[in-house]
PQR file with spaces between the fields and no chain letter, atoms N, CA, C, O and H, PARSE charges and radii, in Angstrom:
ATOM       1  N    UNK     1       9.216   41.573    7.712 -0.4000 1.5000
ATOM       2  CA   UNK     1       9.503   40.156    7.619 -0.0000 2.0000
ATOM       3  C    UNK     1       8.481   39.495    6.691  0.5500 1.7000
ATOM       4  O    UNK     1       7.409   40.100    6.716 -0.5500 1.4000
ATOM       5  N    UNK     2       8.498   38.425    5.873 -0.4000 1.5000
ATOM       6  CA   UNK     2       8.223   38.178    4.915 -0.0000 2.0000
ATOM       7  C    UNK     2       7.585   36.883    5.420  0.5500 1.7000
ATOM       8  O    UNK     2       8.090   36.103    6.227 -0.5500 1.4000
ATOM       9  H    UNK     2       9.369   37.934    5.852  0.4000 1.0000
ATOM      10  N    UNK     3       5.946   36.733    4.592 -0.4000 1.5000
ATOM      11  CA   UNK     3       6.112   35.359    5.226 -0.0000 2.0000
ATOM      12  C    UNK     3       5.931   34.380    4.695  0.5500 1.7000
ATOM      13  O    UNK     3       5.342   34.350    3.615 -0.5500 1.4000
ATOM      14  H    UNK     3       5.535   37.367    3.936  0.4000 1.0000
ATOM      15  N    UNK     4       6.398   33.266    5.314 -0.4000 1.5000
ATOM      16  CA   UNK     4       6.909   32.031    4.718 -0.0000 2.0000
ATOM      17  C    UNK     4       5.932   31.131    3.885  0.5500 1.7000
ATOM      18  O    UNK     4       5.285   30.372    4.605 -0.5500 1.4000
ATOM      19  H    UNK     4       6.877   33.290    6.192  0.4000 1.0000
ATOM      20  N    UNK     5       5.754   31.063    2.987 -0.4000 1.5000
ATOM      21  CA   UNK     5       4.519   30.136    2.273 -0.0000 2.0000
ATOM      22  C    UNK     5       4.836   28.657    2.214  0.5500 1.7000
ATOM      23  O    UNK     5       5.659   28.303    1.371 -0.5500 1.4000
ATOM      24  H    UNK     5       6.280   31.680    2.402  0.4000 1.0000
ATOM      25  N    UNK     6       4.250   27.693    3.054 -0.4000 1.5000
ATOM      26  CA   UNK     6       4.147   25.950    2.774 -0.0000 2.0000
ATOM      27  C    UNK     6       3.904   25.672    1.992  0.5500 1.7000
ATOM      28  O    UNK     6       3.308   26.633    1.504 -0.5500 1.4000
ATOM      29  H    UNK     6       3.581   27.981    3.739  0.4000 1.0000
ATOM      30  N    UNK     7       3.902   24.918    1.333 -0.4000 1.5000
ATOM      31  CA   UNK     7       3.825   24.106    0.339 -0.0000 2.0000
ATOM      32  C    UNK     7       2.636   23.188    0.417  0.5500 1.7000
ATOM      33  O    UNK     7       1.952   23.268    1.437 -0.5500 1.4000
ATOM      34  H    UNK     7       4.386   24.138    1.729  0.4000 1.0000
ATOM      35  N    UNK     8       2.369   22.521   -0.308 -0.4000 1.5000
ATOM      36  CA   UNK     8       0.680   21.191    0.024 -0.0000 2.0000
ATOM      37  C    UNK     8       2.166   20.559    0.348  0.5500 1.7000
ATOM      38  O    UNK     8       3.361   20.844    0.420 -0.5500 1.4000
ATOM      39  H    UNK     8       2.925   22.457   -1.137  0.4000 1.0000
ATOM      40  N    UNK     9       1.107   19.374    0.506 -0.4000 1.5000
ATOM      41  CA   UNK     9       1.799   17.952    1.122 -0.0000 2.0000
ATOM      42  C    UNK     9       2.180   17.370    0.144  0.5500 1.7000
ATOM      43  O    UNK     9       3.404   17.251    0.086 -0.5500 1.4000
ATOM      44  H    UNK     9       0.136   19.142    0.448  0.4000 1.0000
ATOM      45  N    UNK    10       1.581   16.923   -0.716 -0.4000 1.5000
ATOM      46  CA   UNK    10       1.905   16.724   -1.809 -0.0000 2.0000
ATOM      47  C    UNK    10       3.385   16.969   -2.378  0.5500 1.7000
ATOM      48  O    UNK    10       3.961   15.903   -2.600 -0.5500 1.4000
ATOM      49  H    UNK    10       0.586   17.019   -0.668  0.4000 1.0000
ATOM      50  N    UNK    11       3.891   17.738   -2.574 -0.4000 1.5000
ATOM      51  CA   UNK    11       5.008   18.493   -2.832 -0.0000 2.0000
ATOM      52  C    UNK    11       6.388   18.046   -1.800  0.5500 1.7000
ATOM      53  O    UNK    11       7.553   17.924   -2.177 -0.5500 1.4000
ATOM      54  H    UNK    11       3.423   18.604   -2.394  0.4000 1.0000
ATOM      55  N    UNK    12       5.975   17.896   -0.730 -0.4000 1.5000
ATOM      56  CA   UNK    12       6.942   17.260    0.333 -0.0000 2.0000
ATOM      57  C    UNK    12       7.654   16.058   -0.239  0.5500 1.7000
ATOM      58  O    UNK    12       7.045   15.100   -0.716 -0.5500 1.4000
ATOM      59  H    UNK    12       5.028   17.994   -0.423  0.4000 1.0000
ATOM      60  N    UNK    13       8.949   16.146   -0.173 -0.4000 1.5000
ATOM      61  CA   UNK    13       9.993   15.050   -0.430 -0.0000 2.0000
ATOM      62  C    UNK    13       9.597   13.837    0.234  0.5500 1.7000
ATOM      63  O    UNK    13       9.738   12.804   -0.421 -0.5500 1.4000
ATOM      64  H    UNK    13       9.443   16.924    0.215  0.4000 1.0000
ATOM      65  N    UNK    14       8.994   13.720    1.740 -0.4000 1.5000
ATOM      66  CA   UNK    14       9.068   12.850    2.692 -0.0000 2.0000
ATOM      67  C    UNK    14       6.997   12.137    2.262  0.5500 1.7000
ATOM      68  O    UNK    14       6.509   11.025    2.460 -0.5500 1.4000
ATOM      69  H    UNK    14       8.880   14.559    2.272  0.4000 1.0000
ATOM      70  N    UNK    15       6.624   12.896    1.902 -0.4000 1.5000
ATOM      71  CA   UNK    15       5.348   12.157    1.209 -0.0000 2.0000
ATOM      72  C    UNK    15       4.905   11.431    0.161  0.5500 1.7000
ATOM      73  O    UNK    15       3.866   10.800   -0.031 -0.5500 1.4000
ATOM      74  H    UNK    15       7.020   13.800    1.741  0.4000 1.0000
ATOM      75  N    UNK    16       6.012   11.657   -0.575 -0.4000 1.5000
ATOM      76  CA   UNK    16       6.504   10.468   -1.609 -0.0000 2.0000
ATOM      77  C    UNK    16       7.169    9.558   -1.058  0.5500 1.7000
ATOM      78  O    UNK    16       6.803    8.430   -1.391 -0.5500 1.4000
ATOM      79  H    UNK    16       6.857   12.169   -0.418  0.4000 1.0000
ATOM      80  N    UNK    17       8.242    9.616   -0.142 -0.4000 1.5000
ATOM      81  CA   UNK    17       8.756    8.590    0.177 -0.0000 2.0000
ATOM      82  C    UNK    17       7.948    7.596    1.300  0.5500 1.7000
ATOM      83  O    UNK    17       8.213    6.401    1.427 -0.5500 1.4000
ATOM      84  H    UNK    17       8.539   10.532    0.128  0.4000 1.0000
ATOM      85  N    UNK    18       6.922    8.309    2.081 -0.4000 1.5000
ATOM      86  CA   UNK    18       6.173    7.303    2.643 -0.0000 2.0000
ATOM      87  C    UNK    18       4.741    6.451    1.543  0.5500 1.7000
ATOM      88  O    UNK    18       4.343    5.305    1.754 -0.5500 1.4000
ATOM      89  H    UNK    18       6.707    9.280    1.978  0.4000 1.0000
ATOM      90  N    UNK    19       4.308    7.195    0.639 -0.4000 1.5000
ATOM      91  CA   UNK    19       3.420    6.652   -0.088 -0.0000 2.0000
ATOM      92  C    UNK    19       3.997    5.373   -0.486  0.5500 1.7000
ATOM      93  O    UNK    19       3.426    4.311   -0.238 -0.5500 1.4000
ATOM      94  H    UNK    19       4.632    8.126    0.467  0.4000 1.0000
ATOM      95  N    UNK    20       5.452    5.465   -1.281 -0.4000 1.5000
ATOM      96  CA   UNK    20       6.146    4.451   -1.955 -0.0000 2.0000
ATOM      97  C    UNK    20       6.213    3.163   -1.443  0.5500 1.7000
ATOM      98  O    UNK    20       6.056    2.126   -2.087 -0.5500 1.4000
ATOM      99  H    UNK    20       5.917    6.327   -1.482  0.4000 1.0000
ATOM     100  N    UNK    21       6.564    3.319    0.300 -0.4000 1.5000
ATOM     101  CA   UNK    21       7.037    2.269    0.899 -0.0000 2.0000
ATOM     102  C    UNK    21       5.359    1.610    1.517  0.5500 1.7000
ATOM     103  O    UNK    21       5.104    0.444    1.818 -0.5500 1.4000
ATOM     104  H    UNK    21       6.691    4.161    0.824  0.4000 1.0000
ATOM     105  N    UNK    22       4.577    2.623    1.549 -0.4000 1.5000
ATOM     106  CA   UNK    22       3.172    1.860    1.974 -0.0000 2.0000
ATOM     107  C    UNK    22       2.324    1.064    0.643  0.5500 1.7000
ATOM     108  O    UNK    22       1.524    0.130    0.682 -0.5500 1.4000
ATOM     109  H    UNK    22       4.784    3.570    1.305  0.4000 1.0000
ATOM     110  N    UNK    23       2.749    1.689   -0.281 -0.4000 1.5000
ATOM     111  CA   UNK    23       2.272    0.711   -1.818 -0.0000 2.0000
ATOM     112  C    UNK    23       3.292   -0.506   -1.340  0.5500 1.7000
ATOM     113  O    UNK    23       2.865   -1.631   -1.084 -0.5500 1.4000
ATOM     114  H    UNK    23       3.399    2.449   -0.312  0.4000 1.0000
ATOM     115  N    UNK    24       4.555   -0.180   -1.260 -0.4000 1.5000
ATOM     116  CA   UNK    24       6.000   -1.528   -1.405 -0.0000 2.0000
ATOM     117  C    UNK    24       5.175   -2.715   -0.193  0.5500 1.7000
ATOM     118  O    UNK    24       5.090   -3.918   -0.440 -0.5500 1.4000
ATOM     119  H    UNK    24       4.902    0.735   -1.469  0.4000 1.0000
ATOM     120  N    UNK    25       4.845   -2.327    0.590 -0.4000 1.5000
ATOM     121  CA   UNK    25       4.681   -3.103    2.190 -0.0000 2.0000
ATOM     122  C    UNK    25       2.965   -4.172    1.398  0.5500 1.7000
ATOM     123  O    UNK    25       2.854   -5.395    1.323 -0.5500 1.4000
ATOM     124  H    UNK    25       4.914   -1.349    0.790  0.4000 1.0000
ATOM     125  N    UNK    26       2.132   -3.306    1.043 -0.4000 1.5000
ATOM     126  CA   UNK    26       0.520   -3.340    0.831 -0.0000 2.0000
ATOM     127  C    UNK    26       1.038   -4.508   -0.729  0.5500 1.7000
ATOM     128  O    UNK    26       0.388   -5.549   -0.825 -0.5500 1.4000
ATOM     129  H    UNK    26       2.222   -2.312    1.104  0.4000 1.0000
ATOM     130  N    UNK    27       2.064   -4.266   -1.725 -0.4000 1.5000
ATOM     131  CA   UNK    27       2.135   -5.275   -2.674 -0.0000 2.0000
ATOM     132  C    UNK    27       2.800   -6.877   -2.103  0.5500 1.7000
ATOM     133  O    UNK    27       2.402   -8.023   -2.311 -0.5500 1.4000
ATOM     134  H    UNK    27       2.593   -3.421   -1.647  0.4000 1.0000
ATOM     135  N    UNK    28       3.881   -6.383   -1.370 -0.4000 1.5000
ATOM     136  CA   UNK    28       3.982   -7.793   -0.544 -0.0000 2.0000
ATOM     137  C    UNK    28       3.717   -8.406    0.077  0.5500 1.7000
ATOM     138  O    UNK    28       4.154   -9.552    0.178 -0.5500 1.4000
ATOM     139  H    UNK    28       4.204   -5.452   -1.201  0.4000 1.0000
ATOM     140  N    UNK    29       2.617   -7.720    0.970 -0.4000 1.5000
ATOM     141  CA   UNK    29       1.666   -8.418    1.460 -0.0000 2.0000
ATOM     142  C    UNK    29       0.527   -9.052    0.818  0.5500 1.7000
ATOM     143  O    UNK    29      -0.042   -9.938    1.456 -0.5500 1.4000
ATOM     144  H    UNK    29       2.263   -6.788    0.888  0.4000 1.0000
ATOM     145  N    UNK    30       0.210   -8.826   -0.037 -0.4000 1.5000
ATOM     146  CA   UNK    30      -0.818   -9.443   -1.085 -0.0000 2.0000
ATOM     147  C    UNK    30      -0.508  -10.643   -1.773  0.5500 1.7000
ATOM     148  O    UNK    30      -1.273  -11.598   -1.906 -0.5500 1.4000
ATOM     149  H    UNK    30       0.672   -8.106   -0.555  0.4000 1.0000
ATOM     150  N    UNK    31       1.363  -10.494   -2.470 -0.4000 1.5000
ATOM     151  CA   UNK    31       1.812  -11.240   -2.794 -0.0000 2.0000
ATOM     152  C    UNK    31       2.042  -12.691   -2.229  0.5500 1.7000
ATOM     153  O    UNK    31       2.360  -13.521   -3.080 -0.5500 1.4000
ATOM     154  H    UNK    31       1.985   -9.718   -2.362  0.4000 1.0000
ATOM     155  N    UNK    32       1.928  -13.147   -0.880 -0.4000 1.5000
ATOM     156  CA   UNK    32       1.907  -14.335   -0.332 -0.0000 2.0000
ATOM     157  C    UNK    32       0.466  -14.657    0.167  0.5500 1.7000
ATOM     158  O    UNK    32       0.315  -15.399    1.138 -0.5500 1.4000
ATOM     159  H    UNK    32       1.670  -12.472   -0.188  0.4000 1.0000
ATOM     160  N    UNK    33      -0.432  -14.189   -0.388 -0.4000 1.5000
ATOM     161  CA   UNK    33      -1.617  -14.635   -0.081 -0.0000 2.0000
ATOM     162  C    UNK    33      -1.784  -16.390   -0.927  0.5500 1.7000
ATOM     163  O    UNK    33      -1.378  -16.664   -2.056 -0.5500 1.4000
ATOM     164  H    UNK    33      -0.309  -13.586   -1.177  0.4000 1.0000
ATOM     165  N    UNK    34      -2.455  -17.288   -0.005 -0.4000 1.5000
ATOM     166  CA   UNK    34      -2.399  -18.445   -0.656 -0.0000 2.0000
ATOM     167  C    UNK    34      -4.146  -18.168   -1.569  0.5500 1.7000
ATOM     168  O    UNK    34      -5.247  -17.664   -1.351 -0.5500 1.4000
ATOM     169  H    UNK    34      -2.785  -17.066    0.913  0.4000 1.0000
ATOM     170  N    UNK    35      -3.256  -19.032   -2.841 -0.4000 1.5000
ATOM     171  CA   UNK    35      -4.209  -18.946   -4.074 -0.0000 2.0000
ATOM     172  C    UNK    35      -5.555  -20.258   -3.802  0.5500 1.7000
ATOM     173  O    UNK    35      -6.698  -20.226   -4.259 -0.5500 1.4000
ATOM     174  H    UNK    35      -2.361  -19.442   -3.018  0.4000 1.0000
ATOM     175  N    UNK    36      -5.046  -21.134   -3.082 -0.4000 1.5000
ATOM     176  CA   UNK    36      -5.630  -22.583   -2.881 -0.0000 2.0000
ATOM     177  C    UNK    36      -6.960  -22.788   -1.900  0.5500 1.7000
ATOM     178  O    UNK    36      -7.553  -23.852   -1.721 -0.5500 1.4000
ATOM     179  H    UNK    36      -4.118  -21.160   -2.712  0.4000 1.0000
ATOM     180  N    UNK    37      -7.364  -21.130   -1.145 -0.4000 1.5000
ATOM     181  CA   UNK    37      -8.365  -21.605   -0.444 -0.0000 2.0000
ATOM     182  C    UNK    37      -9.148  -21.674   -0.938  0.5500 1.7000
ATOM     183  O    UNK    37      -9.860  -22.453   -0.304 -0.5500 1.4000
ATOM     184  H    UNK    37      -6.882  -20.266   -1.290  0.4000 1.0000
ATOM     185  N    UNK    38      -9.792  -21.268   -2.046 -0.4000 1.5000
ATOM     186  CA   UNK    38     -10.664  -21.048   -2.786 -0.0000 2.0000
ATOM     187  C    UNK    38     -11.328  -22.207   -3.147  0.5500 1.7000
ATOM     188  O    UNK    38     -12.544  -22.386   -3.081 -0.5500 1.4000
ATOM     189  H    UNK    38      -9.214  -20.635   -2.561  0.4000 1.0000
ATOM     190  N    UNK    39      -9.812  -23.619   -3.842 -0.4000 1.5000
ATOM     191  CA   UNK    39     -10.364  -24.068   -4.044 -0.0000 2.0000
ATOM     192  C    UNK    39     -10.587  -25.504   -3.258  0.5500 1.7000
ATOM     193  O    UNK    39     -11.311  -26.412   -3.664 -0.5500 1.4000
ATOM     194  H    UNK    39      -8.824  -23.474   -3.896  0.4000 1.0000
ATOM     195  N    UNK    40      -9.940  -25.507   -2.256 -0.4000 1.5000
ATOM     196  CA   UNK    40      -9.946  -26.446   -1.199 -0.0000 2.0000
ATOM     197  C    UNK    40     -11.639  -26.105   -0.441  0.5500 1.7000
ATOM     198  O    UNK    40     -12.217  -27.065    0.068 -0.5500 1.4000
ATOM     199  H    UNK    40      -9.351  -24.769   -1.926  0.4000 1.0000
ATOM     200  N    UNK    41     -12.234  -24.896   -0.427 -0.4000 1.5000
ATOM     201  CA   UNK    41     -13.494  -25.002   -0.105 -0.0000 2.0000
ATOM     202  C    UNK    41     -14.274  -24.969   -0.798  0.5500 1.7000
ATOM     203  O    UNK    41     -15.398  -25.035   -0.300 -0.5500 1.4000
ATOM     204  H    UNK    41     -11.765  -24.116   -0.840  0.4000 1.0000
ATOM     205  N    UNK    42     -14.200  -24.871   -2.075 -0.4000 1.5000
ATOM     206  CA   UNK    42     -15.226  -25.315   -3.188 -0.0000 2.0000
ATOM     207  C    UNK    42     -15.465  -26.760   -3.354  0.5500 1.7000
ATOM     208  O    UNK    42     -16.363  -27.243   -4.043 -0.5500 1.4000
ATOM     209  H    UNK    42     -13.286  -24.817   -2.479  0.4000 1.0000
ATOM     210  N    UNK    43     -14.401  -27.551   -2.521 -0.4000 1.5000
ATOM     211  CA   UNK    43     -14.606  -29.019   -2.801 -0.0000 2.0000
ATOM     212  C    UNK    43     -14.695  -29.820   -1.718  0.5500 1.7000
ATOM     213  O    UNK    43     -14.829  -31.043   -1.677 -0.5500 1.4000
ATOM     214  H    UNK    43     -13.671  -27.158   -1.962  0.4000 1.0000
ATOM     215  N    UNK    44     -14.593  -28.874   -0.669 -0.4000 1.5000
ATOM     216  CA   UNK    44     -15.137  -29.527    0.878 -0.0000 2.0000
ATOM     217  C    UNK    44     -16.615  -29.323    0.929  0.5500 1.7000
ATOM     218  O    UNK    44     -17.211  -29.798    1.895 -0.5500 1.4000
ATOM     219  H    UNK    44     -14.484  -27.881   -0.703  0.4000 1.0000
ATOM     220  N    UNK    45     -17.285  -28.676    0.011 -0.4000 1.5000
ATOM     221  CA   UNK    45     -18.609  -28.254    0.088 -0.0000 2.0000
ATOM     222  C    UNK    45     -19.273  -29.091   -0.890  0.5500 1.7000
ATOM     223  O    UNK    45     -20.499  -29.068   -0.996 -0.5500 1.4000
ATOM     224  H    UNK    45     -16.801  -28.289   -0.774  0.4000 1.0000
ATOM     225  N    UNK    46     -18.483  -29.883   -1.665 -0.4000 1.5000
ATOM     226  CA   UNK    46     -19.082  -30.529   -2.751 -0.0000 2.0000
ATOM     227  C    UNK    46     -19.599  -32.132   -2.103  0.5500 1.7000
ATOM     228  O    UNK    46     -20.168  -32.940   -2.838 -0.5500 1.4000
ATOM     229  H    UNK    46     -17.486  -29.901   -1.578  0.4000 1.0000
């Protein structure tokens, strides 16, 4: 019987498809970050 050699992970169909959707999730979440606190406390401090 012969034996079976794995593959890295890497190589897995299903490890691309989770990388993809954790970049997809991690960019839209970034994307509604408000731009304005920055400067609403630069000028409460002034």
């Amino acid at each position: 019987m012969a034996d079976k050699v794995k593959k890295p992970i890497w190589k897995k169909w299903w490890f691309w498809g989770v990388l993809v959707v954790l970049v997809l999730v991690v960019g839209v979440a970034n994307s509604g970050k408000d731009t304005t606190s920055k400067q609403t406390t630069d000028t409460a401090a002034k």
